[in-house]
N, CA, C and O of each residue as an XYZ file, in Angstrom:
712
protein
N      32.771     21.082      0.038
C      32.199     19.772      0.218
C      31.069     19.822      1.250
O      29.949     19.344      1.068
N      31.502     20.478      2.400
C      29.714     20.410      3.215
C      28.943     21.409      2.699
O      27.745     21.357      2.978
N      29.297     22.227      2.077
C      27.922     22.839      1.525
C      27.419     22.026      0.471
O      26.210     22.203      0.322
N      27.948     21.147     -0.361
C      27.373     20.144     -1.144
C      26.427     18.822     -0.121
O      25.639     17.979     -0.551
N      26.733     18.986      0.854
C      26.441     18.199      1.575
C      25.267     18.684      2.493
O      24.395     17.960      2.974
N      25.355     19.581      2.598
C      24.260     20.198      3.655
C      22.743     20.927      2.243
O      21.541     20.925      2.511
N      23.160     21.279      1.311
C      22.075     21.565      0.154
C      21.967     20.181     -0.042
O      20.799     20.338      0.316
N      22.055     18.867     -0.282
C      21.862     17.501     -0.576
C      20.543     17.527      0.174
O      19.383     17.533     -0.237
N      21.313     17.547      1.991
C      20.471     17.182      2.788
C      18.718     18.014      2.586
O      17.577     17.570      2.465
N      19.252     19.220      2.630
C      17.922     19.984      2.009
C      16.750     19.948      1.471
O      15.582     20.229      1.736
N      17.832     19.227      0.064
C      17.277     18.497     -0.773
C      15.991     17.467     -0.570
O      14.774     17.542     -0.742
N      17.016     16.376     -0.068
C      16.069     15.498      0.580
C      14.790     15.244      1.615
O      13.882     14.415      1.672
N      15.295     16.675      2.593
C      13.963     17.131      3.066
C      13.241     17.134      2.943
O      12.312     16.625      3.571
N      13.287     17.938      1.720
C      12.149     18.563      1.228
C      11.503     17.667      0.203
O      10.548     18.221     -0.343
N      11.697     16.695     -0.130
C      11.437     15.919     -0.696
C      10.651     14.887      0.431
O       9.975     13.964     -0.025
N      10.722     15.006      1.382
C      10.036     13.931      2.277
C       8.781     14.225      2.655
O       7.851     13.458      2.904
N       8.853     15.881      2.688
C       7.680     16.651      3.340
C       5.943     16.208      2.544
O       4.837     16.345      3.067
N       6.172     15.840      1.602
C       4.884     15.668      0.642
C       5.080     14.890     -0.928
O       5.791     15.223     -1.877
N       4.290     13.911     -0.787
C       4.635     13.736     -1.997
C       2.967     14.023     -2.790
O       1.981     14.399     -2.157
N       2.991     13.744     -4.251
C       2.373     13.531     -5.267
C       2.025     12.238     -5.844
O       2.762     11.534     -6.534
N       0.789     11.994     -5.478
C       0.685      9.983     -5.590
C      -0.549     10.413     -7.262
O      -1.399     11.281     -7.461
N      -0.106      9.496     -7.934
C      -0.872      9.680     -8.965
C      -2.678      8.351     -8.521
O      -2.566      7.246     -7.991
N      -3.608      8.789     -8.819
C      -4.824      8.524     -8.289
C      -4.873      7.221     -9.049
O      -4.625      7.020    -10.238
N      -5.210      6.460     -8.194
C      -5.227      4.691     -8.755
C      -6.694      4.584     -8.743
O      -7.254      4.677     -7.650
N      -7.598      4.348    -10.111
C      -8.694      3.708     -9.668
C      -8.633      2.131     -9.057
O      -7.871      1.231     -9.410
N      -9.707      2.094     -8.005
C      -9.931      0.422     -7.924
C      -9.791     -0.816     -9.129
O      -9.211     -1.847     -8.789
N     -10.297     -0.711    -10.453
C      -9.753     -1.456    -11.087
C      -8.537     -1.282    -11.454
O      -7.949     -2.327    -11.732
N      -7.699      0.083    -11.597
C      -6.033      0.040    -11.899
C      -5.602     -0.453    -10.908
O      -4.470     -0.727    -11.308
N      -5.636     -0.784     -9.900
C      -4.830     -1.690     -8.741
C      -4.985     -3.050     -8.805
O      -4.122     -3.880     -8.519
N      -6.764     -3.389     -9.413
C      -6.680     -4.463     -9.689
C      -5.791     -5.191    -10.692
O      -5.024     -6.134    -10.498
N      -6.069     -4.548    -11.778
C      -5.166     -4.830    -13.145
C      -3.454     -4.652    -12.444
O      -2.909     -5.756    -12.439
N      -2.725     -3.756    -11.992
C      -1.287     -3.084    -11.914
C      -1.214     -3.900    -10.553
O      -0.017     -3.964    -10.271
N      -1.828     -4.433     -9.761
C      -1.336     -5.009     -8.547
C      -0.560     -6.545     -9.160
O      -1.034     -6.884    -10.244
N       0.411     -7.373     -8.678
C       0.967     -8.210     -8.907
C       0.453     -9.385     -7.869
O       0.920    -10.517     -7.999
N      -0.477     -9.113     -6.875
C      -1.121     -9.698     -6.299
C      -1.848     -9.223     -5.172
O      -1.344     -8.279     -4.563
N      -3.177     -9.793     -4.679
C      -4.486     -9.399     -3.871
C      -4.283    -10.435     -3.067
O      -4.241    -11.583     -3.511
N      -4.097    -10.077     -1.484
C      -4.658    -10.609     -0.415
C      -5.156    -10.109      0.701
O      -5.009     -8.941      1.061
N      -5.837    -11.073      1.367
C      -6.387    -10.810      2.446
C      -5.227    -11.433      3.714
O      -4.644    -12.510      3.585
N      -5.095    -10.718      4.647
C      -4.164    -11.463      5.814
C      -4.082    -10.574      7.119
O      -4.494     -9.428      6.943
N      -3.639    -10.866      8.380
C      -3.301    -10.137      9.220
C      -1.747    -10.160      9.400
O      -0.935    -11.036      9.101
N      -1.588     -8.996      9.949
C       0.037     -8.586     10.168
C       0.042     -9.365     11.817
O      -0.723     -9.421     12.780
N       1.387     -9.889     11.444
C       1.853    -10.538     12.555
C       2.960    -10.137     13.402
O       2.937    -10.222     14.630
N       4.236     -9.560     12.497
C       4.908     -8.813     12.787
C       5.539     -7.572     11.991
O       5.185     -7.245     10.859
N       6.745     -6.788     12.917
C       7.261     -5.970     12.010
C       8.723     -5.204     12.563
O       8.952     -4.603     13.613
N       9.418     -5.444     11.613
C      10.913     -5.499     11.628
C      11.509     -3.691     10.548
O      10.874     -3.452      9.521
N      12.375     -2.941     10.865
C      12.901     -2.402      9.843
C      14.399     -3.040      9.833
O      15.194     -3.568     10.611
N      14.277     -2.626      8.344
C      15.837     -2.674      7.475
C      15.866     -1.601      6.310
O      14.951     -1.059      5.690
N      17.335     -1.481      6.229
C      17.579     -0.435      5.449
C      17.513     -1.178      3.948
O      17.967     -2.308      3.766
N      16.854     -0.343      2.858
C      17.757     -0.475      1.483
C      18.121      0.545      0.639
O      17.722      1.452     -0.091
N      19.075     -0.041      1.090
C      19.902      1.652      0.341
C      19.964      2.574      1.099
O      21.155      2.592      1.406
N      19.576      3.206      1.514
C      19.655      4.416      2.680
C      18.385      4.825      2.658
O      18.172      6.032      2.769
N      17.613      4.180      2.555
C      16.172      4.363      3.104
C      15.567      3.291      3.908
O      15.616      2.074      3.725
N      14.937      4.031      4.914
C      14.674      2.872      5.455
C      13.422      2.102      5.102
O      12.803      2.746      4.256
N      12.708      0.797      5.468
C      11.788     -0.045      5.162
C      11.322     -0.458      6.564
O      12.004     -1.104      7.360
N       9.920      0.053      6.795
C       9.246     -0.985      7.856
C       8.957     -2.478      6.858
O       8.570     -2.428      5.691
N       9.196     -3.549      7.495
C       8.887     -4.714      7.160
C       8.264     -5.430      7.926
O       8.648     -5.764      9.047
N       6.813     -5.866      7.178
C       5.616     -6.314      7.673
C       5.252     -7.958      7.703
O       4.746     -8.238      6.616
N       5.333     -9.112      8.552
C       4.837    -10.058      8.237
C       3.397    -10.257      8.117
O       2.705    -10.130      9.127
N       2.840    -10.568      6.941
C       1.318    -10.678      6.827
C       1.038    -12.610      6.998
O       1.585    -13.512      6.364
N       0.409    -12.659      7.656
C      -0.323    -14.099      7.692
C      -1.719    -14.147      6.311
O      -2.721    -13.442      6.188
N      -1.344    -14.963      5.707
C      -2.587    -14.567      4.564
C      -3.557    -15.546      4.403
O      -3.387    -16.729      4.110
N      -4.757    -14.849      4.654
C      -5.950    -16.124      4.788
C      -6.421    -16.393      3.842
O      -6.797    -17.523      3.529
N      -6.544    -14.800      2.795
C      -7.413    -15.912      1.287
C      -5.857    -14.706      0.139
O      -5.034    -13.858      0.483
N      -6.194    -15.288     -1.060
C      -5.555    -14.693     -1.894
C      -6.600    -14.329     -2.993
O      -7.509    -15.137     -3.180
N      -6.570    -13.574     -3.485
C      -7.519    -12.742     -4.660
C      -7.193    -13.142     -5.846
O      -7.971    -13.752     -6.580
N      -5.413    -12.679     -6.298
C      -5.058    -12.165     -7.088
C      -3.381    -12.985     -6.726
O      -2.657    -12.919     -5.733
N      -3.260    -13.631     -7.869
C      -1.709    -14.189     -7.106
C      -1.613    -15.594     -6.794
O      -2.489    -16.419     -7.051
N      -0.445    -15.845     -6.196
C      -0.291    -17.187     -5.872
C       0.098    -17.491     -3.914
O       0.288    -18.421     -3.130
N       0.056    -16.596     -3.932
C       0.566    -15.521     -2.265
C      -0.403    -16.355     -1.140
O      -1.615    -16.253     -0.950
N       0.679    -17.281     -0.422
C      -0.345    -18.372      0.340
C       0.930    -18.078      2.080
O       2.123    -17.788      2.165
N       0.239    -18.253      2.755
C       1.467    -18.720      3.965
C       1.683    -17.131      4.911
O       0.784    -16.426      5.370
N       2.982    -16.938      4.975
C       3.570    -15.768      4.893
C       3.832    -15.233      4.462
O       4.976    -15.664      4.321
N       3.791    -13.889      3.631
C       4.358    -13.372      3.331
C       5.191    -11.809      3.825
O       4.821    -11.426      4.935
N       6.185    -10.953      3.170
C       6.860    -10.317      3.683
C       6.689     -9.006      2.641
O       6.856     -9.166      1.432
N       6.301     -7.534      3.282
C       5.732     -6.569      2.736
C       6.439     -5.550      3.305
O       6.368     -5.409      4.526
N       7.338     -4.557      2.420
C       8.267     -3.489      2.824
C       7.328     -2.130      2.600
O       6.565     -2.031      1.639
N       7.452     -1.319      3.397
C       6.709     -0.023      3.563
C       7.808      0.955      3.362
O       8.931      0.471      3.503
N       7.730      2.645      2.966
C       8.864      2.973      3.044
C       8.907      3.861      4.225
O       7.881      4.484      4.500
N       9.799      3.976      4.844
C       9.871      4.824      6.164
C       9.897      3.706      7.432
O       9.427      2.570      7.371
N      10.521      4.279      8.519
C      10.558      3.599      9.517
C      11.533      4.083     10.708
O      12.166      5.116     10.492
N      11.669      3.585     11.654
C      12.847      3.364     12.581
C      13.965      2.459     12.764
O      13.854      1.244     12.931
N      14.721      2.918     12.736
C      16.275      2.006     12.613
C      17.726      2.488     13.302
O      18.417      3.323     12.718
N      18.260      1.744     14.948
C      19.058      2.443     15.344
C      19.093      3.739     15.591
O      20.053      4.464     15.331
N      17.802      4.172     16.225
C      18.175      5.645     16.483
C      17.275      6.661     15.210
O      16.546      7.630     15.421
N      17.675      5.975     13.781
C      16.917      7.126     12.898
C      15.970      6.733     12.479
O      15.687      5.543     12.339
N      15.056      8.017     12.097
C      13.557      7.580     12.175
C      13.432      8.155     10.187
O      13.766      9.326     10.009
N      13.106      7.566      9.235
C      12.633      8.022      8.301
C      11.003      8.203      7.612
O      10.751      7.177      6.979
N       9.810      9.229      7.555
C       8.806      9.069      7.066
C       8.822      9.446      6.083
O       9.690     10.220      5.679
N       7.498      8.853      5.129
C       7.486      9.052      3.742
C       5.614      9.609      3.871
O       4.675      9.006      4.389
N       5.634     10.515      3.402
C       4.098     10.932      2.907
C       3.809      9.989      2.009
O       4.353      9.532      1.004
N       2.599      9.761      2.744
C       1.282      9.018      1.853
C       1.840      7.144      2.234
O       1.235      6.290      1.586
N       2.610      6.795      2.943
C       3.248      5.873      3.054
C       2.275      5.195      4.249
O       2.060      5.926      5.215
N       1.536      3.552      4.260
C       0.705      3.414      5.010
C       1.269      2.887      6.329
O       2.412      2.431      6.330
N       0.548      2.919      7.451
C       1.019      1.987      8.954
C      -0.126      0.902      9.259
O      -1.207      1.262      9.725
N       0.197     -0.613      8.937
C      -0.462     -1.575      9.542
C       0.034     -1.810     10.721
O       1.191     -1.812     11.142
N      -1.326     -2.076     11.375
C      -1.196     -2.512     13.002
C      -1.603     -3.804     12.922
O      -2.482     -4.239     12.178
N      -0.589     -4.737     14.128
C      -0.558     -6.045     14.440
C      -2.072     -6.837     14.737
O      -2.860     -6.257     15.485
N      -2.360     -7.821     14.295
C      -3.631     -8.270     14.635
C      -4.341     -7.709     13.919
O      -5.462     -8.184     14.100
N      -4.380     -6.747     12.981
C      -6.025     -6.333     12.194
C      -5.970     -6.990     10.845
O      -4.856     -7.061     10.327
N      -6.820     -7.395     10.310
C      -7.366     -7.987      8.963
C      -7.771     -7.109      8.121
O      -8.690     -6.303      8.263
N      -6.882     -7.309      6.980
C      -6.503     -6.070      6.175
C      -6.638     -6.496      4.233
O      -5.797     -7.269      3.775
N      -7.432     -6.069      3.550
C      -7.042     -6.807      2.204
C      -5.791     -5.885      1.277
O      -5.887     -4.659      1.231
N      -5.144     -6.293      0.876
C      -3.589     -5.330      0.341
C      -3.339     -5.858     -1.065
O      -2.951     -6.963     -1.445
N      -3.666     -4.764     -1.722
C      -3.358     -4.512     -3.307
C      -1.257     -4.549     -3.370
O      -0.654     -3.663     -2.763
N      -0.676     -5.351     -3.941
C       0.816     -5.633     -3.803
C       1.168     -5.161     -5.096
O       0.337     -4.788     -5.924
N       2.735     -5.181     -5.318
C       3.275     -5.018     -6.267
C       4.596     -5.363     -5.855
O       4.960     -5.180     -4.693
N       5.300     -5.826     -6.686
C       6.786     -6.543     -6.534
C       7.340     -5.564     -7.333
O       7.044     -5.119     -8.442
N       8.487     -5.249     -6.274
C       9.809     -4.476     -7.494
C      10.710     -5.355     -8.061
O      10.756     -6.525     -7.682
N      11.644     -4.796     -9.183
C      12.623     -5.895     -9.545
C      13.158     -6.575     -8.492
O      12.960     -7.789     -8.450
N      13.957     -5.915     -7.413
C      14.532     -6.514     -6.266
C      13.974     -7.994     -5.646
O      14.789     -8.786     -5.173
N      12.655     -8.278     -5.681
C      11.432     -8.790     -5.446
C      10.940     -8.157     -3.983
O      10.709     -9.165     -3.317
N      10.727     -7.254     -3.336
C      10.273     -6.119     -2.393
C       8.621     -6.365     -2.610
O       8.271     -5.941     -3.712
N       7.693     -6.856     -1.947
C       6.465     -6.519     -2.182
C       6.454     -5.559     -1.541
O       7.321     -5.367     -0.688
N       5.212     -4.469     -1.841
C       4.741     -3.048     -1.152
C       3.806     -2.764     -1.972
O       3.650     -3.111     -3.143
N       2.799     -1.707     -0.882
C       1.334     -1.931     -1.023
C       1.609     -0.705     -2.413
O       2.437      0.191     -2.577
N       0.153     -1.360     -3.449
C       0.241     -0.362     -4.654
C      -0.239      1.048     -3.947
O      -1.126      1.246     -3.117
N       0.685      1.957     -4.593
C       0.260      3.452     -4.663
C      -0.054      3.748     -3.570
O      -1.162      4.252     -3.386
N       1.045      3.469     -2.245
C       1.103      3.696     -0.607
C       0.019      3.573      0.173
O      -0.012      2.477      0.733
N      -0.833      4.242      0.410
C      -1.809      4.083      1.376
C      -3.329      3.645      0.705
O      -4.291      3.224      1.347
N      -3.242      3.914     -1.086
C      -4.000      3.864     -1.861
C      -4.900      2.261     -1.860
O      -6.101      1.996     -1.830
N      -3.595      1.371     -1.912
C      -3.952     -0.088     -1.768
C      -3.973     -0.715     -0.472
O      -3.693     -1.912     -0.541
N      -4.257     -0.217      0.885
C      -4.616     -0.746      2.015
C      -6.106     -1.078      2.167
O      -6.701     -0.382      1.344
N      -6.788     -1.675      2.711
C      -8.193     -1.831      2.882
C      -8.373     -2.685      3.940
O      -8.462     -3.913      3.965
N      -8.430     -1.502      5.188
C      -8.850     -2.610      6.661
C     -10.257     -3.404      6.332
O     -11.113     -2.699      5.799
N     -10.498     -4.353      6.503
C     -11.757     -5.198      6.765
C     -12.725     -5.076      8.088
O     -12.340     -5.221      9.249
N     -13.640     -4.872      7.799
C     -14.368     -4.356      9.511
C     -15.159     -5.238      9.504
O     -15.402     -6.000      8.568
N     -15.506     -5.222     10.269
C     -16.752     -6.874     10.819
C     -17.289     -6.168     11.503
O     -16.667     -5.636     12.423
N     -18.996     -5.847     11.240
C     -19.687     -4.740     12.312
C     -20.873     -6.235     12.343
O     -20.810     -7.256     11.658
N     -21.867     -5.856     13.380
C     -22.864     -6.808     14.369
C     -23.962     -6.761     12.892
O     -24.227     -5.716     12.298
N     -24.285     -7.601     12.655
C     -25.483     -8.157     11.923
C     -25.398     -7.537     10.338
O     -26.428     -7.273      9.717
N     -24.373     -7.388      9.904
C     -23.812     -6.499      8.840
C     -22.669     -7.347      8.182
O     -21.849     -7.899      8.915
N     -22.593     -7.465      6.837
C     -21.782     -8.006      6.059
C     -20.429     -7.823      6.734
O     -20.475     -7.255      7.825
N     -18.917     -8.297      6.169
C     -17.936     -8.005      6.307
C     -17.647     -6.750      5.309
O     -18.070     -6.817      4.155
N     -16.867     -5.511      5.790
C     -16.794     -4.429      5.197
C     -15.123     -4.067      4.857
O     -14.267     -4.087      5.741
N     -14.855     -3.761      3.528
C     -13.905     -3.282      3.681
C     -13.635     -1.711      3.479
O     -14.072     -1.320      2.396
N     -13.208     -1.015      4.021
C     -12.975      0.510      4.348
C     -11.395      1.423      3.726
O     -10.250      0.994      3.874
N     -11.654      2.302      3.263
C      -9.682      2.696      3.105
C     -10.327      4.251      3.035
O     -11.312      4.589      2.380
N      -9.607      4.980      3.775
C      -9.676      6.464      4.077
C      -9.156      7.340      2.819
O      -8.108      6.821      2.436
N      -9.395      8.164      2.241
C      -8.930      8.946      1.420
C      -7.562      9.589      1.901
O      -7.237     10.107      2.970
N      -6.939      9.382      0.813
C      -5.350      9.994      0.839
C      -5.438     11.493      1.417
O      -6.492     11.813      1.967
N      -4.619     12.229      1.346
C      -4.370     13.668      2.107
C      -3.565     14.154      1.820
O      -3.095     15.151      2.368
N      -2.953     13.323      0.396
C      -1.491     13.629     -0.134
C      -2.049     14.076     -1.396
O      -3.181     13.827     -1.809
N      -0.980     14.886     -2.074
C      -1.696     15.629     -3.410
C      -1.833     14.890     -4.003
O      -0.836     14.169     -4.007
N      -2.856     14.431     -4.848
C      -2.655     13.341     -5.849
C      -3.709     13.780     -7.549
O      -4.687     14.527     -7.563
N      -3.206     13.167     -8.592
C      -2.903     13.457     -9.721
C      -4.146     12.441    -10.541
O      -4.556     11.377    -10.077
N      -4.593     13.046    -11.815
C      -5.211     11.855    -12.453
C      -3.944     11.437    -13.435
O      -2.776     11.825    -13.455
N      -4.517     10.686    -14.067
C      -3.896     10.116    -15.281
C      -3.811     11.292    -16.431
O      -3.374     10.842    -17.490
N      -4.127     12.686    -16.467
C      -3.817     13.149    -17.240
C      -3.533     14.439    -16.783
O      -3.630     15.503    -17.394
N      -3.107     14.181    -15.438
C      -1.939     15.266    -14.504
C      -2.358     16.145    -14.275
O      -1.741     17.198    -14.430
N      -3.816     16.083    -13.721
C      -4.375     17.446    -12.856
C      -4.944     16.772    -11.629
O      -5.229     15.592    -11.421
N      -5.028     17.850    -10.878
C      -4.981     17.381     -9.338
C      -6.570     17.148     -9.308
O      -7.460     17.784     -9.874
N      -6.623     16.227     -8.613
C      -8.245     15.842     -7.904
C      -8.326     15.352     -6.581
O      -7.182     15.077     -6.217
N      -8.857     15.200     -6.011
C      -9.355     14.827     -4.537
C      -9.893     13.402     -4.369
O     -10.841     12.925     -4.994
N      -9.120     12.764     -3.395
C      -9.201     11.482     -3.172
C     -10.504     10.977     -2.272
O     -10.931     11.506     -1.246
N     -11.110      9.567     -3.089
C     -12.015      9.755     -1.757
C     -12.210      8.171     -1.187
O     -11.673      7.124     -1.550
N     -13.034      8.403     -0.325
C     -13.142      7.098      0.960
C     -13.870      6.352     -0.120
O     -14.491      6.686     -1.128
N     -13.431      4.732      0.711
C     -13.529      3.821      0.100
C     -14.787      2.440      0.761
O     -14.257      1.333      0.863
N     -15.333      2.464      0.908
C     -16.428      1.373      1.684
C     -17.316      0.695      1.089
O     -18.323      1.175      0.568
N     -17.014     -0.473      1.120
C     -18.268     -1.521      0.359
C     -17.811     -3.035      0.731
O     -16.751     -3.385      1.249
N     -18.535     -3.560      0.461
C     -18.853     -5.255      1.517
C     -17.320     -5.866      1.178
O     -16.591     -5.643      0.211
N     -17.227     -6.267      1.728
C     -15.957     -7.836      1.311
C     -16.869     -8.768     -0.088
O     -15.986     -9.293     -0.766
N     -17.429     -8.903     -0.324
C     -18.219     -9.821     -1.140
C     -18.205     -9.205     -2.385
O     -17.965     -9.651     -3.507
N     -18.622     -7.668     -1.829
C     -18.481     -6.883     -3.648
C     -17.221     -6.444     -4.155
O     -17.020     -6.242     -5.352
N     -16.183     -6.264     -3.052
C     -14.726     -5.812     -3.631
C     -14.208     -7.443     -4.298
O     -13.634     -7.340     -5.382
N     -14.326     -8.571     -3.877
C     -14.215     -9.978     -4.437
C     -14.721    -10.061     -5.673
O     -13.914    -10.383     -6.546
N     -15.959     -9.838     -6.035
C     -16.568     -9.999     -7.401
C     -15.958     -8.895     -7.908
O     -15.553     -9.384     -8.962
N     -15.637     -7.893     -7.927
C     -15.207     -7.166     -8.745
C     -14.073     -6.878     -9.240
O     -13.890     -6.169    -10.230
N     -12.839     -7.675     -8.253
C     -11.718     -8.256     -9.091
C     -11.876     -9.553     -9.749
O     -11.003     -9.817    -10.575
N     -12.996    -10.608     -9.527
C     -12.851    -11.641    -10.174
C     -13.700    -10.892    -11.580
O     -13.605    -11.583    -12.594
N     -14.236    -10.017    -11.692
C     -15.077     -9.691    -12.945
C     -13.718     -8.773    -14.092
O     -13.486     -8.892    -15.295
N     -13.001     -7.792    -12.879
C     -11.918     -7.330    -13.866
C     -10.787     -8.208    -14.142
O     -10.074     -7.939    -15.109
N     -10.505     -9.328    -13.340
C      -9.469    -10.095    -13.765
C     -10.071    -11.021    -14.889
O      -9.255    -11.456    -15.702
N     -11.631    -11.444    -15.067
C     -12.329    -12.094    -16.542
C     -12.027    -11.262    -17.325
O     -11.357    -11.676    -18.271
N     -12.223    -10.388    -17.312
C     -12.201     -9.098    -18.534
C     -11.219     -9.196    -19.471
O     -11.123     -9.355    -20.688
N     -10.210     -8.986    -18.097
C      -8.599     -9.159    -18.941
C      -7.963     -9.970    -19.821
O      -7.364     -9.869    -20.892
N      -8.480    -11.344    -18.536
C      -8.244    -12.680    -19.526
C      -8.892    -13.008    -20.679
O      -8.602    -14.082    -21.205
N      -9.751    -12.268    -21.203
C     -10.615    -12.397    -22.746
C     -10.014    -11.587    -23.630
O     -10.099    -11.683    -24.855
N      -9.317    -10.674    -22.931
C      -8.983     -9.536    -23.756
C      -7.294    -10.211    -24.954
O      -6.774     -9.451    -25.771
């Protein structure tokens, strides 16, 4: 029994060390996200589900994109601290309190929102001096996959707040004609 128990653990290790995120274009998040907002994190709590743990994020949300997502809402990350144990997940993102952030969502059955395709659907918003509002998202670092399961290289993400807006309201027209 503990050697079933100690190869488990192993197991799971090694499973934490890296994952494989399959490559989301900007419009597949648009389309596969269950909702787009803009908000700042206010707070953040973990809880377990299941034996994993969840950082849980309160977002204050100022505009909504995509969705019906007005007020507060509540956004589970996977990995965290809890009593002592600490769980991380590769490719899994960290919002910090106070920054203005736009977040590609997805609801699990459970109803769990969490950001699409981990760090993929984060997008800090930057506000630089005499310069549009910008939104920014760093390229992953985690192996990641196309849609027809060969590896490619992720890359940075930067362009105005104004053009990432039109361009879900242009792919969410699309859809709706379709």
């Amino acid at each position: 029994m503990r050697r079933l128990f100690i190869f488990g653990l192993i197991g799971a290790l090694a499973t934490l060390s890296g994952s494989t995120l399959r490559q989301l274009s900007l419009n597949d998040m648009i389309l596969q996200s269950t909702s787009i907002v803009r908000g700042k994190v206010q707070l953040a709590s973990a809880k377990y589900h299941g034996s994993m743990i969840f950082t849980h994020y309160t977002l204050q949300v100022t505009e909504s994109y995509k969705g019906s997502a007005s007020g507060q809402i509540d956004i589970g990350v996977p990995g965290g601290t809890l009593a002592g144990v600490t769980q991380r997940y590769a490719g899994s993102p960290s919002l910090n309190p106070n920054l203005d952030y736009v977040i590609f969502l997805w609801t699990s059955k459970t109803g769990l929102s969490q950001v699409i395709g981990l760090s993929q659907g984060l997008f800090s918003v930057i506000a630089t001096q005499n310069s549009p509002l910008m939104v920014v998202r760093a390229a992953s670092t985690e192996r990641m996959l196309n849609a027809a399961g060969q590896q490619v290289a992720d890359n940075d993400i930067e362009m105005p707040l104004s053009q990432l807006k039109t361009q879900i309201q242009t792919v969410l027209g699309v859809q709706a004609t379709q």
